[in-house]
PyMOL commands that place a pseudoatom at each C-alpha (Angstrom):
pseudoatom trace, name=CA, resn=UNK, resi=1, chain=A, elem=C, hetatm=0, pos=[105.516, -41.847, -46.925]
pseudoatom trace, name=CA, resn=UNK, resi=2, chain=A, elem=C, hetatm=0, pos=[103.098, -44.569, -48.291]
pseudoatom trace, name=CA, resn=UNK, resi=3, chain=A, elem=C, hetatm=0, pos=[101.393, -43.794, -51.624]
pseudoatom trace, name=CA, resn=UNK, resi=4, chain=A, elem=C, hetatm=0, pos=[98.694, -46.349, -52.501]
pseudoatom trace, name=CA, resn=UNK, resi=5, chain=A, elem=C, hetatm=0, pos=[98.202, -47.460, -55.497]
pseudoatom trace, name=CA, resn=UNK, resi=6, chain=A, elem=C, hetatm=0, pos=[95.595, -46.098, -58.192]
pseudoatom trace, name=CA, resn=UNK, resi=7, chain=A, elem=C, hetatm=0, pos=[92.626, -47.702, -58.429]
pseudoatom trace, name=CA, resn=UNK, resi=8, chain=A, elem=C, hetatm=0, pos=[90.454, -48.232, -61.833]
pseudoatom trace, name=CA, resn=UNK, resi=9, chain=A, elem=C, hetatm=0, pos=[87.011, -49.044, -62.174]
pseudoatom trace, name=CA, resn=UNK, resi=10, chain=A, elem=C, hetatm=0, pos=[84.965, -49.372, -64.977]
pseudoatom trace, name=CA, resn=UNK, resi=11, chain=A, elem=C, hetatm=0, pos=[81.044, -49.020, -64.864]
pseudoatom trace, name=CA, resn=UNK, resi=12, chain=A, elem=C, hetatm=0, pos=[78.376, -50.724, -67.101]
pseudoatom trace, name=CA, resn=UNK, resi=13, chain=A, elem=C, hetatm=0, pos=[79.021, -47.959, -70.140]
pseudoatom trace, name=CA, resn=UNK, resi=14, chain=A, elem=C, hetatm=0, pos=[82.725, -48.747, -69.891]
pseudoatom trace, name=CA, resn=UNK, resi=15, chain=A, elem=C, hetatm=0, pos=[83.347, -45.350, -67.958]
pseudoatom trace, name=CA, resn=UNK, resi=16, chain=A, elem=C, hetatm=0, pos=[86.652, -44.850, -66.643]
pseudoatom trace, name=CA, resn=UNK, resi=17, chain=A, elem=C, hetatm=0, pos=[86.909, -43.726, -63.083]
pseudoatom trace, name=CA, resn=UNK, resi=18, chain=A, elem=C, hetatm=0, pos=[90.502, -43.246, -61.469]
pseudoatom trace, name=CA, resn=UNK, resi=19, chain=A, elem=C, hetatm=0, pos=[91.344, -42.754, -58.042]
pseudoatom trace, name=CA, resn=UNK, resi=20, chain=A, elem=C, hetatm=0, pos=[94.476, -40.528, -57.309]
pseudoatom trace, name=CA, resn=UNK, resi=21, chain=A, elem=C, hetatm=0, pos=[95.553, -40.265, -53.452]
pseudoatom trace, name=CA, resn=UNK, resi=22, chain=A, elem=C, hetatm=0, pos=[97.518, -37.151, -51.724]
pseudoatom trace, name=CA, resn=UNK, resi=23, chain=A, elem=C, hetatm=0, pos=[99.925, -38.210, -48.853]
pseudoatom trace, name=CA, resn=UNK, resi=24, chain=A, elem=C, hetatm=0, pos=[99.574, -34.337, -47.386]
pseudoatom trace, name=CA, resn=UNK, resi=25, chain=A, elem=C, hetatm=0, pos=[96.945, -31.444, -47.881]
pseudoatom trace, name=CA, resn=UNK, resi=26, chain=A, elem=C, hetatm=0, pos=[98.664, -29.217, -50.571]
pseudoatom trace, name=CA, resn=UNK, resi=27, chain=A, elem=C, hetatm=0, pos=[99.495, -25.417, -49.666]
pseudoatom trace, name=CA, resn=UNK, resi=28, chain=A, elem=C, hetatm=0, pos=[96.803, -22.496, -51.130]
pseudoatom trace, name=CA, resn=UNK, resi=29, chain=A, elem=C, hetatm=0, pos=[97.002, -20.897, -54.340]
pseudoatom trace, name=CA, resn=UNK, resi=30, chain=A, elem=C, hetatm=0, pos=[96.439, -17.548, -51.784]
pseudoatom trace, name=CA, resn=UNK, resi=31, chain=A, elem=C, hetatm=0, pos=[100.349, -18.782, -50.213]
pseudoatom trace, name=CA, resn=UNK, resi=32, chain=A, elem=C, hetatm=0, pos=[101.910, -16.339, -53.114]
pseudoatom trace, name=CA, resn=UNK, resi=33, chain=A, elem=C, hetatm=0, pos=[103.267, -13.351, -52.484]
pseudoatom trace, name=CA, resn=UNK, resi=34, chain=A, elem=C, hetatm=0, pos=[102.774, -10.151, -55.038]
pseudoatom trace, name=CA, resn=UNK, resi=35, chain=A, elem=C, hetatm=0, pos=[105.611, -8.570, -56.247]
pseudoatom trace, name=CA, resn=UNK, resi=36, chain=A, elem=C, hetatm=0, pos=[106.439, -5.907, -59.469]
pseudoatom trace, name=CA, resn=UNK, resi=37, chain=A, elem=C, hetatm=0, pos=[104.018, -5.861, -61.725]
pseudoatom trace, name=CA, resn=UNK, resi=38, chain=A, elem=C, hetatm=0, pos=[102.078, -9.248, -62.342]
pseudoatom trace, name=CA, resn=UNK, resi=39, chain=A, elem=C, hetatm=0, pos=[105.168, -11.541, -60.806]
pseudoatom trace, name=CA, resn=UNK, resi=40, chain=A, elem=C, hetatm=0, pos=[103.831, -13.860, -57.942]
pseudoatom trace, name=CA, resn=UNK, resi=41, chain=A, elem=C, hetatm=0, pos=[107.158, -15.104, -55.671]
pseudoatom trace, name=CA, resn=UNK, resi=42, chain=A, elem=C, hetatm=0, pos=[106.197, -18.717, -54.735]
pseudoatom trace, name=CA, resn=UNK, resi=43, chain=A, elem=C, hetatm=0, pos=[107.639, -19.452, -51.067]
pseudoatom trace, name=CA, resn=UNK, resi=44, chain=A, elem=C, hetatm=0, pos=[110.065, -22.527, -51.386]
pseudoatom trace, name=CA, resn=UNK, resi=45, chain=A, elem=C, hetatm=0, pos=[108.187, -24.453, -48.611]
pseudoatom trace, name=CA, resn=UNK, resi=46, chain=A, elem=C, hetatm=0, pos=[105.019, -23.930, -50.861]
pseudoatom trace, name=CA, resn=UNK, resi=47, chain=A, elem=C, hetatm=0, pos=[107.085, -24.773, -53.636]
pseudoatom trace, name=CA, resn=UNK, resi=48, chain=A, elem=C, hetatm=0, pos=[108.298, -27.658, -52.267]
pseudoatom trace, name=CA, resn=UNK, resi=49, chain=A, elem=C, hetatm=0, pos=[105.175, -29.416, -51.131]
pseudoatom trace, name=CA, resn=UNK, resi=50, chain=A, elem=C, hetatm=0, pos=[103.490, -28.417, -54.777]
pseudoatom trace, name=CA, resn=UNK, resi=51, chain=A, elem=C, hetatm=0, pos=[106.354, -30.576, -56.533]
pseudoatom trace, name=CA, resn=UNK, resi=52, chain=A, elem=C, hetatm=0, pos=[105.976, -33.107, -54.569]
pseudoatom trace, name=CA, resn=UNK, resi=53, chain=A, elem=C, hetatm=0, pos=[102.388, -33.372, -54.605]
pseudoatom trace, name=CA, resn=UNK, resi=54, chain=A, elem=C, hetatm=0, pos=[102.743, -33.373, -58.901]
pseudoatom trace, name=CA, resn=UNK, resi=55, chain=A, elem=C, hetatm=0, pos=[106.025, -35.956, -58.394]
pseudoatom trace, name=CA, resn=UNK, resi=56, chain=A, elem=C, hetatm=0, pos=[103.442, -38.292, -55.983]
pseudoatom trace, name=CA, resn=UNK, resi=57, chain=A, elem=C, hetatm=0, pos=[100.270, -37.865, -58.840]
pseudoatom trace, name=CA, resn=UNK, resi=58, chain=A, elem=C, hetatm=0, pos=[102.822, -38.727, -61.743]
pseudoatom trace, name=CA, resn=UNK, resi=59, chain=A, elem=C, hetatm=0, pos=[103.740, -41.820, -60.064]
pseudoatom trace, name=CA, resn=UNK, resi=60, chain=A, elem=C, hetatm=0, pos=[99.947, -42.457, -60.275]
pseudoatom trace, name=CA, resn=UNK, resi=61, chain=A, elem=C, hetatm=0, pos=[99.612, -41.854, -63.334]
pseudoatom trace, name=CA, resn=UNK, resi=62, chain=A, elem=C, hetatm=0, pos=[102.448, -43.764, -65.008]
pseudoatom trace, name=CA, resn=UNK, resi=63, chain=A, elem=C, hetatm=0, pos=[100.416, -47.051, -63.998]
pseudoatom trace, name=CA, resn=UNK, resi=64, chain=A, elem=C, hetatm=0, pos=[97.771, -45.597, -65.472]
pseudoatom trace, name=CA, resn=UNK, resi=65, chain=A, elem=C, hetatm=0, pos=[98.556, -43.451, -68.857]
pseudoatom trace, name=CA, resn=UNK, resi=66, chain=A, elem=C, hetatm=0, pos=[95.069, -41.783, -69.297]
pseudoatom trace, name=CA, resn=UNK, resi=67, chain=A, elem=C, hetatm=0, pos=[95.005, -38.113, -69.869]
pseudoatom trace, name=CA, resn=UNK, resi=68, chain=A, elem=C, hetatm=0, pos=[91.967, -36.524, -70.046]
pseudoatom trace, name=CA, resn=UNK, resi=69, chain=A, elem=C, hetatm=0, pos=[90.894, -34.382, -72.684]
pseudoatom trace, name=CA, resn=UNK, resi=70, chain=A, elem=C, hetatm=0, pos=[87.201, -33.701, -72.451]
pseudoatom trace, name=CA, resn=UNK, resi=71, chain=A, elem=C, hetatm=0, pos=[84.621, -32.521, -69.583]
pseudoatom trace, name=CA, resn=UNK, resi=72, chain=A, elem=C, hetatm=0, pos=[85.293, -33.976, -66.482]
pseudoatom trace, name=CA, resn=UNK, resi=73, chain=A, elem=C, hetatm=0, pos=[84.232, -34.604, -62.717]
pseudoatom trace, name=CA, resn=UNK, resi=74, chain=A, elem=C, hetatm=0, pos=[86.096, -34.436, -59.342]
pseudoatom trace, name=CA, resn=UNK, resi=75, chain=A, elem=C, hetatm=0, pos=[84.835, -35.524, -56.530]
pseudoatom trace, name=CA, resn=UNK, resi=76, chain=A, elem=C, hetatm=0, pos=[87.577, -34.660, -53.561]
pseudoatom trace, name=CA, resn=UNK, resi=77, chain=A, elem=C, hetatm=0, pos=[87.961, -35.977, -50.517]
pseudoatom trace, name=CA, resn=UNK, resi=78, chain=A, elem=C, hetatm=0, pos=[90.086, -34.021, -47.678]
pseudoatom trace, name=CA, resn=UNK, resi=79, chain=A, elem=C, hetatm=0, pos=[91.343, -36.067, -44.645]
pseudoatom trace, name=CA, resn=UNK, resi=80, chain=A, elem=C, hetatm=0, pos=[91.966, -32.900, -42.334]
pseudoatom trace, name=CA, resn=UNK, resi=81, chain=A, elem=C, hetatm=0, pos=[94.174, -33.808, -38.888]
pseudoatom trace, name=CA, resn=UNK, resi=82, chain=A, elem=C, hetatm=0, pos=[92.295, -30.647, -37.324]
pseudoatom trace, name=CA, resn=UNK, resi=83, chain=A, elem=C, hetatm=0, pos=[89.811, -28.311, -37.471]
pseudoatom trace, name=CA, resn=UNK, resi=84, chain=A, elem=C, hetatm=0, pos=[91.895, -25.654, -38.261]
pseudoatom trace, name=CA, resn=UNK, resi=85, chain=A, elem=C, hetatm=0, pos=[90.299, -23.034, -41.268]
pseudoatom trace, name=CA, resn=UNK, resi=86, chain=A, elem=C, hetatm=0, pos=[91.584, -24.063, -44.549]
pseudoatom trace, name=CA, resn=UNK, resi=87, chain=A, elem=C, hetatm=0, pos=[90.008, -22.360, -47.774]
pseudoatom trace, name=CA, resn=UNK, resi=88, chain=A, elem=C, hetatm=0, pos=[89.302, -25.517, -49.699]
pseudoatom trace, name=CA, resn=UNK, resi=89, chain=A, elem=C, hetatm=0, pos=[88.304, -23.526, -52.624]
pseudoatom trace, name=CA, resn=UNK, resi=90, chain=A, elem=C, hetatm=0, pos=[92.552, -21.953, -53.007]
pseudoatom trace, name=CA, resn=UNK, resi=91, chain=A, elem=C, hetatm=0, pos=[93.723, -25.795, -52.207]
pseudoatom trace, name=CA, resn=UNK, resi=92, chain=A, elem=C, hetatm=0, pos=[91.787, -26.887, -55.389]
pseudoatom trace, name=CA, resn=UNK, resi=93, chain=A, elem=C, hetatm=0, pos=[93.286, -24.075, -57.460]
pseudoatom trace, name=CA, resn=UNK, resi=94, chain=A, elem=C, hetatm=0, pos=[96.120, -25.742, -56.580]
pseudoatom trace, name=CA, resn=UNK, resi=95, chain=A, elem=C, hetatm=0, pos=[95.232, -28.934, -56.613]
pseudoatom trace, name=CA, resn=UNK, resi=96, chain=A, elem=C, hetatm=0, pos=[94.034, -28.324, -60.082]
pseudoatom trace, name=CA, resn=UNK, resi=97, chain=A, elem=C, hetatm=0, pos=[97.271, -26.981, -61.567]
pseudoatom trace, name=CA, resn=UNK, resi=98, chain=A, elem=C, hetatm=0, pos=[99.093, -30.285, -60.305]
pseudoatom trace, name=CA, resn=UNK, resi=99, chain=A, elem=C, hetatm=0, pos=[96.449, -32.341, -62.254]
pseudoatom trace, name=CA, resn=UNK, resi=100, chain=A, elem=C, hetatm=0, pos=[97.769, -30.678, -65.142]
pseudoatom trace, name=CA, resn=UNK, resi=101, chain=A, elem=C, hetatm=0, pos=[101.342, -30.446, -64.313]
pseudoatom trace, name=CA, resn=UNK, resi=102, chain=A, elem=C, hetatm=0, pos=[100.829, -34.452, -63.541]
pseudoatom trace, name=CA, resn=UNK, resi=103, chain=A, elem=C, hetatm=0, pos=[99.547, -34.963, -67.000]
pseudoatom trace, name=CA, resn=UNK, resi=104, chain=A, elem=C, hetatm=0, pos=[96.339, -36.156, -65.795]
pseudoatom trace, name=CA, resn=UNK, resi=105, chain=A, elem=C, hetatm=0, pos=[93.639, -33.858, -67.094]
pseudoatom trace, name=CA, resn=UNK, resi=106, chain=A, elem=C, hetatm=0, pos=[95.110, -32.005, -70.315]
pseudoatom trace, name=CA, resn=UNK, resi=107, chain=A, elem=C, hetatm=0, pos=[93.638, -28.705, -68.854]
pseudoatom trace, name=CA, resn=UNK, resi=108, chain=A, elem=C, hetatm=0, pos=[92.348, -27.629, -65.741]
pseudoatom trace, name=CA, resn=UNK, resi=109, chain=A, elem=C, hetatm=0, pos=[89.866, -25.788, -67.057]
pseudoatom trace, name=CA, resn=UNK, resi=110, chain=A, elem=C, hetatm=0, pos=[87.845, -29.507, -68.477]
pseudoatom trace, name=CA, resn=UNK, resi=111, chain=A, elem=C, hetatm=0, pos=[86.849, -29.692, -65.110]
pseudoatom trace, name=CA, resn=UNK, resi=112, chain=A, elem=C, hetatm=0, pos=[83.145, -28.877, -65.399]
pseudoatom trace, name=CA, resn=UNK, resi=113, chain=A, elem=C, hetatm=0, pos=[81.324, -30.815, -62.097]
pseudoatom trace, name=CA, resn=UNK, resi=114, chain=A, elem=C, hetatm=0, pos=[83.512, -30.931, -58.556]
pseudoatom trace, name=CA, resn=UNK, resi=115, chain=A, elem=C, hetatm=0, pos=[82.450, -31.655, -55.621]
pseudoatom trace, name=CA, resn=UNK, resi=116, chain=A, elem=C, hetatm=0, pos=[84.813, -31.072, -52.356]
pseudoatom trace, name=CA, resn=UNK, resi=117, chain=A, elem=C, hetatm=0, pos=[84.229, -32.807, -49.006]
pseudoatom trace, name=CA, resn=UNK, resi=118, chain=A, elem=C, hetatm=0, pos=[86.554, -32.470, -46.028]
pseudoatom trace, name=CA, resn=UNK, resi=119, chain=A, elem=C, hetatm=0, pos=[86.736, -35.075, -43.034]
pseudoatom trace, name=CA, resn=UNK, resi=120, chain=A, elem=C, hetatm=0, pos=[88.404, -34.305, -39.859]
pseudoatom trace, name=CA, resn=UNK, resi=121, chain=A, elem=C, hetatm=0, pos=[90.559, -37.244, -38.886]
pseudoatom trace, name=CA, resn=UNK, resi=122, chain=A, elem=C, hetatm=0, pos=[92.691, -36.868, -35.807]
pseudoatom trace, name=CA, resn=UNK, resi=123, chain=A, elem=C, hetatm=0, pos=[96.498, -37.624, -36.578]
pseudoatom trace, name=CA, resn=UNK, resi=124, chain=A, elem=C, hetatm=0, pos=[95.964, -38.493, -40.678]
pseudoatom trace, name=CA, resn=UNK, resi=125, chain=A, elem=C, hetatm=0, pos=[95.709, -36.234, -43.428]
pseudoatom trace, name=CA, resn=UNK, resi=126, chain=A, elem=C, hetatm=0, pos=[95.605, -36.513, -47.232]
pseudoatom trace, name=CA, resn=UNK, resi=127, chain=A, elem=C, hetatm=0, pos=[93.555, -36.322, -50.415]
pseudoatom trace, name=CA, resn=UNK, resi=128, chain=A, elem=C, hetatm=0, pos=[91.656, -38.758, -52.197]
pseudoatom trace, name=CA, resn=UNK, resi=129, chain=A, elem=C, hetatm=0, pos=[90.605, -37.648, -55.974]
pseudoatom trace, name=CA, resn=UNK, resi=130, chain=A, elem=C, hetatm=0, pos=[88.460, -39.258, -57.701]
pseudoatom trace, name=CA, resn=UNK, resi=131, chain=A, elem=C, hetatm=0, pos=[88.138, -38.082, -61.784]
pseudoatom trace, name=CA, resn=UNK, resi=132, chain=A, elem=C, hetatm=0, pos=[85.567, -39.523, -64.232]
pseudoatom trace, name=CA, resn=UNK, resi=133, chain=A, elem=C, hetatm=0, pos=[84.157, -38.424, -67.862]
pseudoatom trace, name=CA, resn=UNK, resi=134, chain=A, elem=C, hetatm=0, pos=[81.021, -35.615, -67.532]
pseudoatom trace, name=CA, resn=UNK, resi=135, chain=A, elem=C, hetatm=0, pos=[78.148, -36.344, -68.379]
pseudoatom trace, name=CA, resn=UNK, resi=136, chain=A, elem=C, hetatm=0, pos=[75.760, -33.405, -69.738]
pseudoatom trace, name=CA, resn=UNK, resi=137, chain=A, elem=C, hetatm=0, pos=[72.086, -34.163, -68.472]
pseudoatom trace, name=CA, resn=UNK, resi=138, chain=A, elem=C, hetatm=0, pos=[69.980, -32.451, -70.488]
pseudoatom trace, name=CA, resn=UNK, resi=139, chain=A, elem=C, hetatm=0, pos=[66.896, -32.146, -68.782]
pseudoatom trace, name=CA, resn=UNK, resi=140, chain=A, elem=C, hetatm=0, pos=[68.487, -31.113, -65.933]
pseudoatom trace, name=CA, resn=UNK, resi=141, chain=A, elem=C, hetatm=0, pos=[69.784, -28.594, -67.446]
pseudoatom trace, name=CA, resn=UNK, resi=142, chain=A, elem=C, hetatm=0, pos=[66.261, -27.704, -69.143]
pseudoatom trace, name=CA, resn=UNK, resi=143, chain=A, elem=C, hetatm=0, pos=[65.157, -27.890, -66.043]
pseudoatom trace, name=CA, resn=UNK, resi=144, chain=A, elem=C, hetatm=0, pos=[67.452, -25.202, -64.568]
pseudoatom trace, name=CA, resn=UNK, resi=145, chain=A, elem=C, hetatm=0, pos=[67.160, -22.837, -67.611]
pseudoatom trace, name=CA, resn=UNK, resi=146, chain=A, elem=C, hetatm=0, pos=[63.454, -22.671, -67.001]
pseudoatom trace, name=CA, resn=UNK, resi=147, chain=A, elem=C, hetatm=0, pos=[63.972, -22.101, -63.701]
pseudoatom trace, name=CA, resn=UNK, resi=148, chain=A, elem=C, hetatm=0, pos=[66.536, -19.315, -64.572]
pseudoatom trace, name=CA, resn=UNK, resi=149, chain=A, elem=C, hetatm=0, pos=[63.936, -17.659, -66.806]
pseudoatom trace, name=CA, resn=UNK, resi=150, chain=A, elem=C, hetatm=0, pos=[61.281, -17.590, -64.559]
pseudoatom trace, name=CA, resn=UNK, resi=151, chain=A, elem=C, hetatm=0, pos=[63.590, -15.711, -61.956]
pseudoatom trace, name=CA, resn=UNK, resi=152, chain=A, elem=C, hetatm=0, pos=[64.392, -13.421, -64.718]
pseudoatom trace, name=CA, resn=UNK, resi=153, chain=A, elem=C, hetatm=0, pos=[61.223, -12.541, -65.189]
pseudoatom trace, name=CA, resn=UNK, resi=154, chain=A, elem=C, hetatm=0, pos=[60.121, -11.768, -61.843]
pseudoatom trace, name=CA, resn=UNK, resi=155, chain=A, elem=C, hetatm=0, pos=[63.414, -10.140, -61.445]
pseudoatom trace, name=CA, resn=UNK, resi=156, chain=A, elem=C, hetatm=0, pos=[63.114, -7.366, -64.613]
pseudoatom trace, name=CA, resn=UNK, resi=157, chain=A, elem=C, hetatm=0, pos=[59.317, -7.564, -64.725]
pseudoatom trace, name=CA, resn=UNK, resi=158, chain=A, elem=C, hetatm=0, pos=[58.693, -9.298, -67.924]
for i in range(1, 158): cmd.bond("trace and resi %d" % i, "trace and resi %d" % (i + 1))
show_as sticks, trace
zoom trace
């Protein structure tokens, strides 16, 4: 197992941008089995590849001792061996929790921009994370409100 080192880089406003890597594409937060009442049985080969992928991210992050505590973005990178169907958007459930659990976002729910890519790479697979501040555009967002009202409108006949 090789684990490459974190990489920091710092932009013109002094933003922070860290780059945590994945050895192996983690297990789906659907790869939990329902049992009495609201008690989810983890399987211990899902189990075991989650701890490892929060023991690989907190050796990461003990170079690095940021934790995030305000809005952030995630871009994510998947290096697939196959085109086999994977539901990207249960892997980053999981994927998220381990942030946490890795102490390197105080909550996954700070997470306000991601963006998810996968790459199919014969014979390598892995993740590549990439986690910076947000920043709130406002006239983007103007933009989209507007656009939002206008569909509104149409919509309920205003």
């Amino acid at each position: 197992m090789v684990i490459t080192l974190l990489i920091i880089k710092k932009t013109k406003k002094q933003e922070v941008k860290l780059r945590y890597f994945l050895s192996f594409i983690l297990p789906s937060k659907a790869n939990r089995v329902k049992i009495k009442a609201k008690r989810y049985l983890i399987p211990k080969d899902v189990s075991l590849k989650i701890n490892k992928a929060i023991w690989e991210l907190q050796l990461q992050q003990e170079k690095n001792k940021k934790t995030f505590d305000v809005p952030v973005e995630v871009n994510i990178k998947f290096i697939l061996p196959n085109k086999r169907r994977r539901d990207l958007d249960n892997i980053m459930k999981t994927l998220g929790d381990c942030l946490v659990y890795a102490n390197i976002i105080k909550d996954d729910n700070l997470i306000y921009k991601q963006r998810l890519e996968k790459f199919i790479v014969p014979k390598e697979e892995g993740i590549i994370i990439d986690i910076k501040e947000y920043k709130k555009d406002i006239k983007k967002i103007n933009t989209f409100i507007k656009s939002l009202n206008k569909y509104k409108a149409s919509f309920y006949g205003a």
